[in-house]
N, CA and C atoms as a LAMMPS dump frame, in Angstrom:
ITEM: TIMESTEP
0
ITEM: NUMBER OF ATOMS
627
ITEM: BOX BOUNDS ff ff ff
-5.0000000000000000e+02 5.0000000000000000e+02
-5.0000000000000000e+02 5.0000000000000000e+02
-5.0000000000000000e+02 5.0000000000000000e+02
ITEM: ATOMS id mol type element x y z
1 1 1 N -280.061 -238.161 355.716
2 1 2 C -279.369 -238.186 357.009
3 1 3 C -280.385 -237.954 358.111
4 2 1 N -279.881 -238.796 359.467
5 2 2 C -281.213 -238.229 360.415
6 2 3 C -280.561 -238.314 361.787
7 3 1 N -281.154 -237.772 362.94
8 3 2 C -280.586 -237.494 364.005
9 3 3 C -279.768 -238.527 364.637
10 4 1 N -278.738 -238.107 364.634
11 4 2 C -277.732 -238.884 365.687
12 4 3 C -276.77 -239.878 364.161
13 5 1 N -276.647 -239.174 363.059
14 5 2 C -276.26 -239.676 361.73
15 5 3 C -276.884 -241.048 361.408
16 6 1 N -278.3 -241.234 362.11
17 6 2 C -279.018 -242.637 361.288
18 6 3 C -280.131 -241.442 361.04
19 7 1 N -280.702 -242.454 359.59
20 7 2 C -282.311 -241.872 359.156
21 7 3 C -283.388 -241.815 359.776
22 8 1 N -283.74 -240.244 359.76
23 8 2 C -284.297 -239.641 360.66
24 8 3 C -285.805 -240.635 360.215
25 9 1 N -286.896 -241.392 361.053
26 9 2 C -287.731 -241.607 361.615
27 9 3 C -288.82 -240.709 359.924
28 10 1 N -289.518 -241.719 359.385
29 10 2 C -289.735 -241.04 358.102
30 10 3 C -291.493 -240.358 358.671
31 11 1 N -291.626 -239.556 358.073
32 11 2 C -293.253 -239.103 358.518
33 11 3 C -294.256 -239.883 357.511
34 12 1 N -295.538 -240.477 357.414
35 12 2 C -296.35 -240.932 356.7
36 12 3 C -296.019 -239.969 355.363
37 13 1 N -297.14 -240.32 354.383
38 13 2 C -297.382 -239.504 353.402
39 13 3 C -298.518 -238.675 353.033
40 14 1 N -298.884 -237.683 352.665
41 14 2 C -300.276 -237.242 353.104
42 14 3 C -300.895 -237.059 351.403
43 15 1 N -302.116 -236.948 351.333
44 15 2 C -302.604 -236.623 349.92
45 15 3 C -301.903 -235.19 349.809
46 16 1 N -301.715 -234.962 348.08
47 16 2 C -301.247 -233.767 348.006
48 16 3 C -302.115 -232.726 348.849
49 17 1 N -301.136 -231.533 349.105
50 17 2 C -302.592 -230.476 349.351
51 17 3 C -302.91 -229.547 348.293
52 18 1 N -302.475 -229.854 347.024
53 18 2 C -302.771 -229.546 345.802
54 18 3 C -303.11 -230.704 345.061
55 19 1 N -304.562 -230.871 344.706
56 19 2 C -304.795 -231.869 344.241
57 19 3 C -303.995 -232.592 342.302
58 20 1 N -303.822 -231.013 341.781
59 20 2 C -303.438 -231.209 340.815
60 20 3 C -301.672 -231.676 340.634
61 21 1 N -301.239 -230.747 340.866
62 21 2 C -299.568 -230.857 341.032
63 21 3 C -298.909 -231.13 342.267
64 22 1 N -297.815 -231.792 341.842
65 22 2 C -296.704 -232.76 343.383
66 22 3 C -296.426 -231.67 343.619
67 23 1 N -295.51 -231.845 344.538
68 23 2 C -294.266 -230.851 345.263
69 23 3 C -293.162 -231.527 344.355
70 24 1 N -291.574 -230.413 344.019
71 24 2 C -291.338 -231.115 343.281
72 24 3 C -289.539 -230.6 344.48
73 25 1 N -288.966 -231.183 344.051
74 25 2 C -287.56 -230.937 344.897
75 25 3 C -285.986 -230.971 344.276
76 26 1 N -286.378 -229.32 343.138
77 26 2 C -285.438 -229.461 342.237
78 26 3 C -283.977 -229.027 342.931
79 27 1 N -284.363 -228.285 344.285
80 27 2 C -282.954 -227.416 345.391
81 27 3 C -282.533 -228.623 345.453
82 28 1 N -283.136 -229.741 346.159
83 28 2 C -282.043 -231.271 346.788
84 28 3 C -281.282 -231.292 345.502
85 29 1 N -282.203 -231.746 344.143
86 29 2 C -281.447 -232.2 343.393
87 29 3 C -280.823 -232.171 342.451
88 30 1 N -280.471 -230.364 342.33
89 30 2 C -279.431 -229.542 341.527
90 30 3 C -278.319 -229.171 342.645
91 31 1 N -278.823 -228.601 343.872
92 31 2 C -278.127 -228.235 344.885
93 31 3 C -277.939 -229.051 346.36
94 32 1 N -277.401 -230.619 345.951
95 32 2 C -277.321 -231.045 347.536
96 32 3 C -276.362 -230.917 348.429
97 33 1 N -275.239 -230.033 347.773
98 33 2 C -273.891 -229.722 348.678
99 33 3 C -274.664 -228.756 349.858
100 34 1 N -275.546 -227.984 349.488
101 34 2 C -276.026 -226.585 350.433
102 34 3 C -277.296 -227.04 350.755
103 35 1 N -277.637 -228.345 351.071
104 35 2 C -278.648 -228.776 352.221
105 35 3 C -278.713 -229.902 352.488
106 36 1 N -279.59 -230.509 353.552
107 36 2 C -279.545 -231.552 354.446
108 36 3 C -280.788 -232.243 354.889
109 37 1 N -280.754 -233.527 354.44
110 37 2 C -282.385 -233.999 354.599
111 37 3 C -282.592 -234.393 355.441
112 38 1 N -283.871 -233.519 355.794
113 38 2 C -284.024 -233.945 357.458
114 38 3 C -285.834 -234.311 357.491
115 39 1 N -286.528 -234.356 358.634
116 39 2 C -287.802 -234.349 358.862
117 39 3 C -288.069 -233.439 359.786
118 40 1 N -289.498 -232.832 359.89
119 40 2 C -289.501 -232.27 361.155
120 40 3 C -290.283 -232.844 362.122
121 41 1 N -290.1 -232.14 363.676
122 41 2 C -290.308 -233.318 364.943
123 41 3 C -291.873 -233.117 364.723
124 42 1 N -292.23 -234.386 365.016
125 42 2 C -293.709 -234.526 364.74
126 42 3 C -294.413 -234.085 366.21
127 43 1 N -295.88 -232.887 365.99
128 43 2 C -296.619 -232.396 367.161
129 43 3 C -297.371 -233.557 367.433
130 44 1 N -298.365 -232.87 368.837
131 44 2 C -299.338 -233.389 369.003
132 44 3 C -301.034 -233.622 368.5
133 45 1 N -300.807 -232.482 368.415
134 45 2 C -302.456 -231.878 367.671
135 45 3 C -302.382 -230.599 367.051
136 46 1 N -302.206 -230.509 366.05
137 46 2 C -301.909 -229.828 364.979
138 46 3 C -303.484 -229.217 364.838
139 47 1 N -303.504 -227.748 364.949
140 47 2 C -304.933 -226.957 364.435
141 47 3 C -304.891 -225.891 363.62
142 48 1 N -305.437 -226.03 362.604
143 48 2 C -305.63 -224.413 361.99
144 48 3 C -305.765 -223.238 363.031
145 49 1 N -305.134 -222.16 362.291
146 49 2 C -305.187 -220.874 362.844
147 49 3 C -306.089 -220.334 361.524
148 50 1 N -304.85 -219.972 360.747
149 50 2 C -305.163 -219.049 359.214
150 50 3 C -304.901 -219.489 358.158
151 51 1 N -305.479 -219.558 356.821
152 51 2 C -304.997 -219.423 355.696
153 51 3 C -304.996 -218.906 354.73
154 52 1 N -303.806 -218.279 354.18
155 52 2 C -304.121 -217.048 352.925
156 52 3 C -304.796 -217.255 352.097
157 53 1 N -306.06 -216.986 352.098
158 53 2 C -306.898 -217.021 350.66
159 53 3 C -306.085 -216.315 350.078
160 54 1 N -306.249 -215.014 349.888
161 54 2 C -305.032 -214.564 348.26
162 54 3 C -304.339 -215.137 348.179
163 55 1 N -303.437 -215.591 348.653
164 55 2 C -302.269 -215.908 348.471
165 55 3 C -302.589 -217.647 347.321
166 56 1 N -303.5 -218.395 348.345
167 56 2 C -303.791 -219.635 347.83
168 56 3 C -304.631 -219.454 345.828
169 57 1 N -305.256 -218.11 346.25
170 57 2 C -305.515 -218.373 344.698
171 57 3 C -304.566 -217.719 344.097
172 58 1 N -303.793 -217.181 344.398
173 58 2 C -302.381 -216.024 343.224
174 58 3 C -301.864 -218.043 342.805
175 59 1 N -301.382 -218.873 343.899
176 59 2 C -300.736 -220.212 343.484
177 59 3 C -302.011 -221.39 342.467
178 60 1 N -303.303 -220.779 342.429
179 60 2 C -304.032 -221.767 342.182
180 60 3 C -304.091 -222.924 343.062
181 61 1 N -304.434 -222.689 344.182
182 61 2 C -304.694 -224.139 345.05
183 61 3 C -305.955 -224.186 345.513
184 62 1 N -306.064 -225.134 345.793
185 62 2 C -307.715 -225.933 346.181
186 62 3 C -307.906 -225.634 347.73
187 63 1 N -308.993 -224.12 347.6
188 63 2 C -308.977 -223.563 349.374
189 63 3 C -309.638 -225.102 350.358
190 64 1 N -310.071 -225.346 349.829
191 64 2 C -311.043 -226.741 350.343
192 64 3 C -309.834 -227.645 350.602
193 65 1 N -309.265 -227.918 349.845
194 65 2 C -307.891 -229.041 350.327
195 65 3 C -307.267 -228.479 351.23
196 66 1 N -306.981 -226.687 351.414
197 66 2 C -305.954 -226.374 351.96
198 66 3 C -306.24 -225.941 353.637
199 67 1 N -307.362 -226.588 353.551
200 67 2 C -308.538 -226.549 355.236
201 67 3 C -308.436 -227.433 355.775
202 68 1 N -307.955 -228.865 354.951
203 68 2 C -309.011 -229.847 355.237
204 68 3 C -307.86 -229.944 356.469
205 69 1 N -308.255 -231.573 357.499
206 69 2 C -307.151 -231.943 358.165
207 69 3 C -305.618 -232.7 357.484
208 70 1 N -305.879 -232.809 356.604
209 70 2 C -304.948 -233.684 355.999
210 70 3 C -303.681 -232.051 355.481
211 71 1 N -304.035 -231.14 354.913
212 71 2 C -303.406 -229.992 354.821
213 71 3 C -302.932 -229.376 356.484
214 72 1 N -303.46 -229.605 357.19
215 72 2 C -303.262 -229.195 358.639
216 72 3 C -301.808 -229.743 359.404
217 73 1 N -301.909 -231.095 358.686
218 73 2 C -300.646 -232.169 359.032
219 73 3 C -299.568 -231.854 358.101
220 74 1 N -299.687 -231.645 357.538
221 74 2 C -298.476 -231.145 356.127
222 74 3 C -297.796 -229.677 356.855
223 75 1 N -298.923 -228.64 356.889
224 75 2 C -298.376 -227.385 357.948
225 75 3 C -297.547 -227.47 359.082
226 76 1 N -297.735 -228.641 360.105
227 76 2 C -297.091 -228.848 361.426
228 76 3 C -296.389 -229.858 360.747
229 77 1 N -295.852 -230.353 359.605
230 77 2 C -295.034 -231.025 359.321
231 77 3 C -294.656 -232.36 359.936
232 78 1 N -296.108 -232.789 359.885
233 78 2 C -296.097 -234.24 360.584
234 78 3 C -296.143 -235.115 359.333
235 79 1 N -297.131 -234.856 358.389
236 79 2 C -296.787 -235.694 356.891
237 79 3 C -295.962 -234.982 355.956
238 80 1 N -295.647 -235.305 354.781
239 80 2 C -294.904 -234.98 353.752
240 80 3 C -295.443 -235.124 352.422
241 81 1 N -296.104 -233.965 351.858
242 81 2 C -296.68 -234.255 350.64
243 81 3 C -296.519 -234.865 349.796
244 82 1 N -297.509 -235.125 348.531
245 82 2 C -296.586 -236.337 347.212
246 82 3 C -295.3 -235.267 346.725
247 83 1 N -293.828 -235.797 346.752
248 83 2 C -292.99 -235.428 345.644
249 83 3 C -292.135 -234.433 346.533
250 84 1 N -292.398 -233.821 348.102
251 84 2 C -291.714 -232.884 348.627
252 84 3 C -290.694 -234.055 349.069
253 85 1 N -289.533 -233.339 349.437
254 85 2 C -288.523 -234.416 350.54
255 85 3 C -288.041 -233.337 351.094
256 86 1 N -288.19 -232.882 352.296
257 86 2 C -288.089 -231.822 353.071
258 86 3 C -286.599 -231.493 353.483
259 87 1 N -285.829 -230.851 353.512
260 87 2 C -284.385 -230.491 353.481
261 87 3 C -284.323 -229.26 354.644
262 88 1 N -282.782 -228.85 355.226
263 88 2 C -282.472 -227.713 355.8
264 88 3 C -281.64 -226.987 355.148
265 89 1 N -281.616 -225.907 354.776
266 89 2 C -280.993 -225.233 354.056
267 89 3 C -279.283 -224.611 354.687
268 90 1 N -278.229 -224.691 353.946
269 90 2 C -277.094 -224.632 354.382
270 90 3 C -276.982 -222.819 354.039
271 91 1 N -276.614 -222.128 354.981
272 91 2 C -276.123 -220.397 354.952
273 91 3 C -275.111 -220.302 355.816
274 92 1 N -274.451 -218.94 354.811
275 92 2 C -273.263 -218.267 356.555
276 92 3 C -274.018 -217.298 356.342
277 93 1 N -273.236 -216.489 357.632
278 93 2 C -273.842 -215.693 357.596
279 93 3 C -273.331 -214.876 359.3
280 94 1 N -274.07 -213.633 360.056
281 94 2 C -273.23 -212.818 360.92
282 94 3 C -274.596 -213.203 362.039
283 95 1 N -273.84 -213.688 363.841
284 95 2 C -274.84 -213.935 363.87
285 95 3 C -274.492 -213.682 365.853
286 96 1 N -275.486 -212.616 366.621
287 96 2 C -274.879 -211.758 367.764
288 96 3 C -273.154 -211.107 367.485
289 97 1 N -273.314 -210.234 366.167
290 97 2 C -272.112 -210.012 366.156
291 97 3 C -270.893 -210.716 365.852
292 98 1 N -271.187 -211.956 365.598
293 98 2 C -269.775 -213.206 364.814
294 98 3 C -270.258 -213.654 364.014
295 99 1 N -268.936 -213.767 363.081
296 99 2 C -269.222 -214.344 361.188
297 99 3 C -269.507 -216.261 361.847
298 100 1 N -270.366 -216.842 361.172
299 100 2 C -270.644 -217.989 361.681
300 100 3 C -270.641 -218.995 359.674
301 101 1 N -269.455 -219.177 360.047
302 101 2 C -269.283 -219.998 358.135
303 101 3 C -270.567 -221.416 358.137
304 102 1 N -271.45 -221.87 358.638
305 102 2 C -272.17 -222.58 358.89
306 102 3 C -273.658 -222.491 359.698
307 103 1 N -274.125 -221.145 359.417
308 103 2 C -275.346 -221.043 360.035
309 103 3 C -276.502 -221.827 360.026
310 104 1 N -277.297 -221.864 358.718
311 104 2 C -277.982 -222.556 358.156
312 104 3 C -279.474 -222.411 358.829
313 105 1 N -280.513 -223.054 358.137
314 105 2 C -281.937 -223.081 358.734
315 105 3 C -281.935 -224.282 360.234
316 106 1 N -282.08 -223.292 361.214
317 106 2 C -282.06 -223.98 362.516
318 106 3 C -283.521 -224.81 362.904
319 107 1 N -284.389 -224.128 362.093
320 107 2 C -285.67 -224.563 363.243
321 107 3 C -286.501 -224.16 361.835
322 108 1 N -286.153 -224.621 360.324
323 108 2 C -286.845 -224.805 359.422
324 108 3 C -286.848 -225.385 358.239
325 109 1 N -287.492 -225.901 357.588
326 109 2 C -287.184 -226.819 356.252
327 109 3 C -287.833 -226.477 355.258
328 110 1 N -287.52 -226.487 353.86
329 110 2 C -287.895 -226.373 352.73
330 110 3 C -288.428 -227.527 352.248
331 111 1 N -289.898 -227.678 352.242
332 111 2 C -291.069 -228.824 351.263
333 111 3 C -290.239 -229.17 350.245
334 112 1 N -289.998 -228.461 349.142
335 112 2 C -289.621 -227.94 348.014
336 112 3 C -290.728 -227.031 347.407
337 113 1 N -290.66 -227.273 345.869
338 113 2 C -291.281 -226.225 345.386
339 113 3 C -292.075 -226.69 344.341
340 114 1 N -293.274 -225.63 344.141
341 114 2 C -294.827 -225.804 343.399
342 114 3 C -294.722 -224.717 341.974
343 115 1 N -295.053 -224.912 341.559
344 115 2 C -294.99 -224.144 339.961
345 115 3 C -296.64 -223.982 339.997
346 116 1 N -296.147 -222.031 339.98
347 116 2 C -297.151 -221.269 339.747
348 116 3 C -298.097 -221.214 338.463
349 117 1 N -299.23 -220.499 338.601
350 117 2 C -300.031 -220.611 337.604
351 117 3 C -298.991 -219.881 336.25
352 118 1 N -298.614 -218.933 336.577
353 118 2 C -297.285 -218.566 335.375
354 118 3 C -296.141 -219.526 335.035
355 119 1 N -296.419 -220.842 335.458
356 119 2 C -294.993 -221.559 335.484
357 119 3 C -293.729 -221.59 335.775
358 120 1 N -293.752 -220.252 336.99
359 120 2 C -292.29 -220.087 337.715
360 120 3 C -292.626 -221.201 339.302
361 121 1 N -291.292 -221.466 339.308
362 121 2 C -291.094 -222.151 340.63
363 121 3 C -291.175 -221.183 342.311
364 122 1 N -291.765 -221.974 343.104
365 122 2 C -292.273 -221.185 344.034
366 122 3 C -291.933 -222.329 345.343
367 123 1 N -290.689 -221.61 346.17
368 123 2 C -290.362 -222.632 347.747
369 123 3 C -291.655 -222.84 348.278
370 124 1 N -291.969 -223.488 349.187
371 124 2 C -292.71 -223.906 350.428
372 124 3 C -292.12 -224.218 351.552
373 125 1 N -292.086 -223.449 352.432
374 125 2 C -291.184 -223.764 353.574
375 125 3 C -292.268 -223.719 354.753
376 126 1 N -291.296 -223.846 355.941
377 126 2 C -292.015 -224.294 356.863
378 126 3 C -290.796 -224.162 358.207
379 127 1 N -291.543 -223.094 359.116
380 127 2 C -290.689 -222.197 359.945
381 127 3 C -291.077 -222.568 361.57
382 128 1 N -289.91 -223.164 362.37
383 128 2 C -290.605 -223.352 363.413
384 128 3 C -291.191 -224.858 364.065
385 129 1 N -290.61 -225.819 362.923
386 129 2 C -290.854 -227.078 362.727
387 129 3 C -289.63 -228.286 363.323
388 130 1 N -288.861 -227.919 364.748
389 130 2 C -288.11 -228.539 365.181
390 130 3 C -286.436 -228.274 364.997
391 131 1 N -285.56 -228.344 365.498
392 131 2 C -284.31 -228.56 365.405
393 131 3 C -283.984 -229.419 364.396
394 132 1 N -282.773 -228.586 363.37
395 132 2 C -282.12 -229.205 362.581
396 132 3 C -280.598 -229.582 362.517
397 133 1 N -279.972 -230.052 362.219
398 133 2 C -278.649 -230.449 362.232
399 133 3 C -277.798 -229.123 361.998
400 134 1 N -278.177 -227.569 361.833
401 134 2 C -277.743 -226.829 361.812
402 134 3 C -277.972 -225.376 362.952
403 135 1 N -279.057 -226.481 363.81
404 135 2 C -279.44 -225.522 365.321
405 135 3 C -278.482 -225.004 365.827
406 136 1 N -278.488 -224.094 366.657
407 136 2 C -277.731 -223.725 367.634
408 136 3 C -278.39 -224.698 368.946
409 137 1 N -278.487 -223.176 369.652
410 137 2 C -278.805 -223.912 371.291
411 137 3 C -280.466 -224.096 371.527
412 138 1 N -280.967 -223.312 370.191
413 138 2 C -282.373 -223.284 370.588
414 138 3 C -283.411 -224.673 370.4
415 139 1 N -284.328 -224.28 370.727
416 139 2 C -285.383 -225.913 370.613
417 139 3 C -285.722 -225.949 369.536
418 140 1 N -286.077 -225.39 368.044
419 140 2 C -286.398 -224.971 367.091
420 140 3 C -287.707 -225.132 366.897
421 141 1 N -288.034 -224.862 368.019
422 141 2 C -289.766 -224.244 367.76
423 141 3 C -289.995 -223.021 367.508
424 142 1 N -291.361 -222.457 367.264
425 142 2 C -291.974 -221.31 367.061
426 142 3 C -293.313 -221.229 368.109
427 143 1 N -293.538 -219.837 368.704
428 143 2 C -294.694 -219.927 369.239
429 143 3 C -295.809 -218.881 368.063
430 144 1 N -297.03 -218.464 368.577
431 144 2 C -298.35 -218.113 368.125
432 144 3 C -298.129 -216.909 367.759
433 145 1 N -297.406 -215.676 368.683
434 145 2 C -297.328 -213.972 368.602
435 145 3 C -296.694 -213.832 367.454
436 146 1 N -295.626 -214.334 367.612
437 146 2 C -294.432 -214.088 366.557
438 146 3 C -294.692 -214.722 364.728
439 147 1 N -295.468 -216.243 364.891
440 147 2 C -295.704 -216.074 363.444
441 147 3 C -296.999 -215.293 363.005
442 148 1 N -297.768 -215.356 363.905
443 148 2 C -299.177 -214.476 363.242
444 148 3 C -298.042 -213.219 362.819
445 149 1 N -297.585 -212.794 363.556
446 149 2 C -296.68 -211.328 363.358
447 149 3 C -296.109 -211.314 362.209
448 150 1 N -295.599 -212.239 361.623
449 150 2 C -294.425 -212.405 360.395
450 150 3 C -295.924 -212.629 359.229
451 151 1 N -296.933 -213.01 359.735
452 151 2 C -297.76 -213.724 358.566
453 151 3 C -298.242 -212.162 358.131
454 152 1 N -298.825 -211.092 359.231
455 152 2 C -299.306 -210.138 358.982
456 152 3 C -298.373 -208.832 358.348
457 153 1 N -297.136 -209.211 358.999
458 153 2 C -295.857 -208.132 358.303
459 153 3 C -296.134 -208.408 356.95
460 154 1 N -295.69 -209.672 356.257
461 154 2 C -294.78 -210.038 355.226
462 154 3 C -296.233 -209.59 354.257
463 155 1 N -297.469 -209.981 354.567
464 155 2 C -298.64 -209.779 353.344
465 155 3 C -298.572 -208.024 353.388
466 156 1 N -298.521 -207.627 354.912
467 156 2 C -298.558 -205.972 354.347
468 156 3 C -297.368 -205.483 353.432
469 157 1 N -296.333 -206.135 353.861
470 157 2 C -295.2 -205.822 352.594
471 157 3 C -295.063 -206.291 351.023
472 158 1 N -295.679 -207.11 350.778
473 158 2 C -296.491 -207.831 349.454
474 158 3 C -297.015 -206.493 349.051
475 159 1 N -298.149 -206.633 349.965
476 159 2 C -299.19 -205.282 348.996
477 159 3 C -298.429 -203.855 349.053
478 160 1 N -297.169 -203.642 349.855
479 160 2 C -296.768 -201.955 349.666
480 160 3 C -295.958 -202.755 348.564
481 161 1 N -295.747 -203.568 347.599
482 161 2 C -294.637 -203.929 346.724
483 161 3 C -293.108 -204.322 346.701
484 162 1 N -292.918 -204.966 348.142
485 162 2 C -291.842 -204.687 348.298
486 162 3 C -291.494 -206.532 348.367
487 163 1 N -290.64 -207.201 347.71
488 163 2 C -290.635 -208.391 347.38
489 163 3 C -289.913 -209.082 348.812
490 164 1 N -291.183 -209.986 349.071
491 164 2 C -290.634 -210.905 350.184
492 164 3 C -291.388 -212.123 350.257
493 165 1 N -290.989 -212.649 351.347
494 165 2 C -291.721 -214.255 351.574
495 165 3 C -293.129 -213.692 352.025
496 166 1 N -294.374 -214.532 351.5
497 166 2 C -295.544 -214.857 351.86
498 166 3 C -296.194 -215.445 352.717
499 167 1 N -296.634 -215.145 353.399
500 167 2 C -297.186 -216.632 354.196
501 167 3 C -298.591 -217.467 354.007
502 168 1 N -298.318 -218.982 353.977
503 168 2 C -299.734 -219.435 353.545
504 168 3 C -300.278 -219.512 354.405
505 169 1 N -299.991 -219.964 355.449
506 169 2 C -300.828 -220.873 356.5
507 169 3 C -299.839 -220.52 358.129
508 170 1 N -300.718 -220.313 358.991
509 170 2 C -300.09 -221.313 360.332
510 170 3 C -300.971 -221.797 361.25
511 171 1 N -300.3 -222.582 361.497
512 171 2 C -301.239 -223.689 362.583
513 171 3 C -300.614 -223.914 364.097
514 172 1 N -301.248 -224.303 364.967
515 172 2 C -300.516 -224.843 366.432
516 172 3 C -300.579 -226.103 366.138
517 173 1 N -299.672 -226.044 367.18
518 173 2 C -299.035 -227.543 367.522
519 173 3 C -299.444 -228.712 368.369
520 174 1 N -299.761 -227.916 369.412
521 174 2 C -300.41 -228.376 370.927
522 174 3 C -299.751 -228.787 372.162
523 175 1 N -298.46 -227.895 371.407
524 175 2 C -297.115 -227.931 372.472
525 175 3 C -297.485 -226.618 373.364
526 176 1 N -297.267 -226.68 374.415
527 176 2 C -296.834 -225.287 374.945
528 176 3 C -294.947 -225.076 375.149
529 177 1 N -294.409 -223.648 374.235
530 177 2 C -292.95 -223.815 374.237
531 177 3 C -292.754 -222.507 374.944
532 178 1 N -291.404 -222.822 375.67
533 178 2 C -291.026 -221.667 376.632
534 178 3 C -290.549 -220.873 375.948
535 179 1 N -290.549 -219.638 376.591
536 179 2 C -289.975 -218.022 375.846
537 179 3 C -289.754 -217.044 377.395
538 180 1 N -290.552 -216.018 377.347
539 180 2 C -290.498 -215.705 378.332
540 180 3 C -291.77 -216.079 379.494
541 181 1 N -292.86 -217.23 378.942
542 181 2 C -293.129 -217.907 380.182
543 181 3 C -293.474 -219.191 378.724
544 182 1 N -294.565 -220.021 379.221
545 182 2 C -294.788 -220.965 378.075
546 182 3 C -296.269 -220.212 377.183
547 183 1 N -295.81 -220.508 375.879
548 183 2 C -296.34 -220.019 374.715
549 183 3 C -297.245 -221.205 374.072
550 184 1 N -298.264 -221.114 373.668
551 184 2 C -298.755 -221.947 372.617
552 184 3 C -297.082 -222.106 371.355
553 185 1 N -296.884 -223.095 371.191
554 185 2 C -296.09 -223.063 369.818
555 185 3 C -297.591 -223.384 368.639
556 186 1 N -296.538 -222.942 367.411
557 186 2 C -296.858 -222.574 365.982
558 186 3 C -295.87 -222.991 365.068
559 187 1 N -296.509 -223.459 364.058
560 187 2 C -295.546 -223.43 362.406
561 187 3 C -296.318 -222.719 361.856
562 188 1 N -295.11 -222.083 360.922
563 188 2 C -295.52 -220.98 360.041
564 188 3 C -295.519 -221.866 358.517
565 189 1 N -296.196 -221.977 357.631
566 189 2 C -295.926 -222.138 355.832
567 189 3 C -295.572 -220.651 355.482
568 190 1 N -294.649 -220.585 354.581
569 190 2 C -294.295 -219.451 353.956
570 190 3 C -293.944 -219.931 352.686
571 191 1 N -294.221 -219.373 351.712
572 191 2 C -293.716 -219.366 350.257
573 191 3 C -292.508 -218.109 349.821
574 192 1 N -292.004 -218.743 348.922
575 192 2 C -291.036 -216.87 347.828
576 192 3 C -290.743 -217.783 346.83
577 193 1 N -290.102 -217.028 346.273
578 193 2 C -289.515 -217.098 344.914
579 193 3 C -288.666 -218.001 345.016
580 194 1 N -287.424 -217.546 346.099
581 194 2 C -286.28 -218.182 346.154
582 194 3 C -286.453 -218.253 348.075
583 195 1 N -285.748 -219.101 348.395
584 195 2 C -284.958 -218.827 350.565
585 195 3 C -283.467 -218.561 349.875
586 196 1 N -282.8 -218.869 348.734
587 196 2 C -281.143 -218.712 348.302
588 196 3 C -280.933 -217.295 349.184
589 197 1 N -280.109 -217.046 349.937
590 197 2 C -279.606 -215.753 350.623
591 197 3 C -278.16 -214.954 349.809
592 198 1 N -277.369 -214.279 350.577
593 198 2 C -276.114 -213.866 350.247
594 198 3 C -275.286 -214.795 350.902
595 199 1 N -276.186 -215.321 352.592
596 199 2 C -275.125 -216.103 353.31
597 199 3 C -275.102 -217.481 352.267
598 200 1 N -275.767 -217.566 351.645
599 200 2 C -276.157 -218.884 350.473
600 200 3 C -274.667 -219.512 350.147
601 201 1 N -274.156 -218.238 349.404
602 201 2 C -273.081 -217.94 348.64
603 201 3 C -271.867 -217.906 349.111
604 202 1 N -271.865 -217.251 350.255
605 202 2 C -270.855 -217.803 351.458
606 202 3 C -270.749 -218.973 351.635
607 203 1 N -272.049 -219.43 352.323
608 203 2 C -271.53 -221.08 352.571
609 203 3 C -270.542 -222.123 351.652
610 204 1 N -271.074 -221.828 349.879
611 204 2 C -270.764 -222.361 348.839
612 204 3 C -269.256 -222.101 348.661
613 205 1 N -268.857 -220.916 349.136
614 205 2 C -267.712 -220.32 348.676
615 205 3 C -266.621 -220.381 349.922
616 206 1 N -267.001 -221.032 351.187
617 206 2 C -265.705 -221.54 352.377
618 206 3 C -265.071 -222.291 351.318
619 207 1 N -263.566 -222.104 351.854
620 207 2 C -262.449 -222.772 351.906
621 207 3 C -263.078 -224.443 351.933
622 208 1 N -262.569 -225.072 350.899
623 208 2 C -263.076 -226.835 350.953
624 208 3 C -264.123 -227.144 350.623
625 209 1 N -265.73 -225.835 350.505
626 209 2 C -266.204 -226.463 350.231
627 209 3 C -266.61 -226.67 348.399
């Protein structure tokens, strides 16, 4: 599905940024009632900021691929790796105080997912990468403060042990996006285990659906 209910405008394809293994997209295609295939809006000039070395070797990936420019475009979600088909994820969930039966990922999409050196499945998402068919009012961008912030939270909460999303990578865009004046925007890569929530389960469980 793509904006305005025609197909959304497809992005090129980029070399994997794992040279060995695809992206693989078992959520679309065990679970397509609870998401929505979308693309995200393509930047201008997409630049490295950071990328998790630990993190990249805990997954076994190629730090050299995951530098290059071609990995840079995959981050700002201008290409689409071999084997990902990028989706928005369907949630309810409580939201300024009202139950909202249709929240969902506003301003992010799920790659799919990479199988770890242990052979468990591992999301790739990507936060901050445009408005989705489940936005509210916002632009669904991200600016620079806020993901460095989430990149530096979530690894210090890794190492105190406390299980959460990772972050691989973020990059700018070469947008400047408003906030409280204009911001460099940013996409964030984040990995986990699972994005499945509680609002997950909600969504699944409205009336009809």
């Amino acid at each position: 599905m793509g904006r305005g209910g025609a197909e959304a405008a497809g992005p090129t394809v980029a070399p994997r940024v794992d040279p060995v293994r695809a992206i693989q997209h078992r959520f679309l295609t065990e679970l397509p009632e609870l998401c929505m295939r979308w693309q995200a809006e393509p930047v201008p000039d997409p630049q490295p900021v950071v990328v998790n070395e630990a993190l990249a070797r805990d997954l076994d990936l190629d730090l050299d691929c995951l530098r290059s420019p071609e990995a840079t475009e995959v981050f700002a979600g201008n290409t689409v790796p071999e084997g990902a088909v990028p989706v928005a994820l369907g949630y309810a969930g409580h939201q300024f105080g009202a139950y909202s039966p249709r929240l969902g990922d506003g301003r992010a999409l799920l790659l799919g997912e990479l199988e770890d050196p242990t052979g468990h499945l591992v999301d790739v998402h990507l936060k901050g990468s445009g408005r989705t068919p489940f936005a509210r009012r916002g632009d669904g961008k991200a600016t620079i403060g806020p993901m460095l912030r989430e990149y530096v939270v979530s690894e210090a909460l890794h190492h105190l042990g406390v299980p959460t999303t990772r972050s691989l990578a973020v990059v700018t865009t070469g947008e400047d996006v408003l906030r409280d004046g204009f911001e460099k925007g940013a996409v964030l890569t984040r990995v986990a285990e699972s994005h499945v929530r509680v609002g997950t389960f909600e969504y699944a469980g409205a009336p009809g659906r």
